[in-house]
C-alpha angles and dihedrals in degrees: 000000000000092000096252125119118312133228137178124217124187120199098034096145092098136337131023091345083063106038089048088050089049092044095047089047094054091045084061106260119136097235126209097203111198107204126179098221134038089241093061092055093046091049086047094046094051092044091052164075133260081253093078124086100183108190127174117254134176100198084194089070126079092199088043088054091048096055088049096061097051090057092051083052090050094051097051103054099213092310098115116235118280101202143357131201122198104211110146120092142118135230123219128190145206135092126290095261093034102049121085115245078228097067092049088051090056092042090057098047097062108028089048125004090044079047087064099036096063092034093059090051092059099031094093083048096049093049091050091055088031083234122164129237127225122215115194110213131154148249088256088065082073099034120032112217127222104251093012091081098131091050097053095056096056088054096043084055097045083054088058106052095037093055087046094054098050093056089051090044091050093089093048093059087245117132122213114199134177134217131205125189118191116207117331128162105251131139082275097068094064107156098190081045094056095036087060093048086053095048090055094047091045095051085036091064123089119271078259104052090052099053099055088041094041125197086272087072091053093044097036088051090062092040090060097048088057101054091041086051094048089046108041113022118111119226088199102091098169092066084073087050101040083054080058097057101036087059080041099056113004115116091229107030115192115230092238140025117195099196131208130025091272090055097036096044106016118037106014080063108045090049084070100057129101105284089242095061100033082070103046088060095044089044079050091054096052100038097141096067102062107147087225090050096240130122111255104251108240090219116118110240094188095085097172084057088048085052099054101051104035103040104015095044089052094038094054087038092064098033079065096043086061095052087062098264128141124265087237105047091043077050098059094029087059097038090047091054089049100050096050084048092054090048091045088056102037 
């Protein structure tokens, strides 16, 4: 290590996790790179700089992460850690009754147990620096998806304890961010991969399993995370990383960054809404995989909630025109009133 600040990146086989810990290299940072195989530190080693110390890492494993640690110490030579980024993670599939329990142990334990792991072994480091740590999360840990239960609930979790762990290192002058990235096109987002996951979970399922869901589920499924894929996923992979680095080195770092267009304008949005209509859109999206076969009406079939928005919010809107009020101010008396109704009723 070159003796500048020092910074730790999990995941950096491939992916986000490879091109943060390049970037940072080449922005002057001495880099500690966790990968999970040999080959990735290899790759990482010949397509870098003497910054990077790429080291292998099973954040799965206490004894790994240990070692691991020891490694970071080592590298920082009594300094402290000035920063830590939490790449590495995985992302299963399949509906509630369809996916394995298996595949969401492994998804917490290393979205979010291996998270902590590695955060507990520089933590010590990184208050010493007063550092700040950045957990990667995802778009899904604001808006749960319909078959990706298992991974939701890693990046809901990851949510939790991160906010929980901003608010204890406050104190200490460490700051604690949290990226999350929508849909992008990385090794992650394999469709035959997936396709082949969902095969062995559907002839995996009881006769009579099969039958409610039907093979139109299975191959409608696919068929929509391809389109949404083809729709919504961002080439642009470094503007994930540059949202890294920018948590990692900005003055006033914001406590989350939603990154891409489909996390920023679609779905950010949309977890806000009332749940009611959060799921019509969402039922709207994924229209080809109805257990029955048939396309979701678009129809809503609240009608109070109709009501409300489309006769009670004019009607208000005009009642205060006439008491001399703005249209834009009646407008967001009455949508206001409206929006606190429909949560009210969802």
């Amino acid at each position: 290590m070159s003796g500048g600040k020092i910074v730790v990146v999990t995941g950096c086989d491939s992916g986000f996790g490879k091109e943060a810990a390049l970037r940072l290299s080449q922005d002057g940072w001495d880099v500690v790179a966790g990968c999970f195989t040999k080959e990735g530190c290899e790759a990482l080693k010949t397509a870098s700089n003497k910054r990077i110390n790429a080291v292998q890492v099973d954040v799965t494993d206490d004894k790994s992460v240990a070692t691991f640690g020891e490694a970071v110490s080592k590298a920082c030579n009594g300094k402290g850690l000035n920063g830590l980024i939490n790449n590495a993670g995985l992302a299963p599939t399949g509906y509630v009754e369809w996916a394995p329990l298996s595949d969401l142990q492994r998804a917490m334990d290393v979205n979010v147990y291996g998270q902590i792991r590695v955060t507990k072994v520089c933590l010590p480091l990184i208050r010493q620096a007063k550092g700040r740590v950045v957990n990667v999360s995802s778009i899904c840990g604001r808006l749960a998806f319909g078959g990706a239960a298992w991974y939701s609930c890693t990046k809901f979790a990851v949510e939790g304890w991160t906010d929980s762990l901003r608010r204890e290192m406050q104190p200490f002058g460490v700051s604690v961010h949290l990226v999350e990235p929508g849909f992008f096109q990385t090794a992650m987002v394999n469709i035959e991969q997936y396709a082949k996951a969902l095969r062995i979970q559907f002839d995996g399922l009881t006769d009579e399993a099969k039958t409610a869901y039907g093979e139109q589920t299975l191959t409608g499924y696919v068929q929509n995370i391809k389109d949404q894929v083809d729709m919504l996923a961002d080439p642009d992979t470094g503007k994930v990383v540059t949202a890294m680095v920018t948590a990692l080195t900005d003055r006033f770092a914001k406590t989350r960054y939603p990154v891409g267009g489909s996390a920023r304008f679609l779905f950010l949005p949309i977890s806000h809404m009332p749940t009611w209509f959060a799921d019509g859109i969402l039922g709207g999206m994924n229209q080809k995989y109805k257990p029955d076969g048939k396309i979701s009406q678009l129809v809503p079939t609240r009608l109070d909630l109709v009501a409300l928005w489309c006769a009670f919010v004019p009607l208000l809107s005009y009642g205060l025109c006439q008491m001399d009020y703005s249209k834009t101010v009646a407008a967001t008396i009455a949508s206001s009133i409206a929006w606190c109704v429909s949560w009210k009723w969802s």
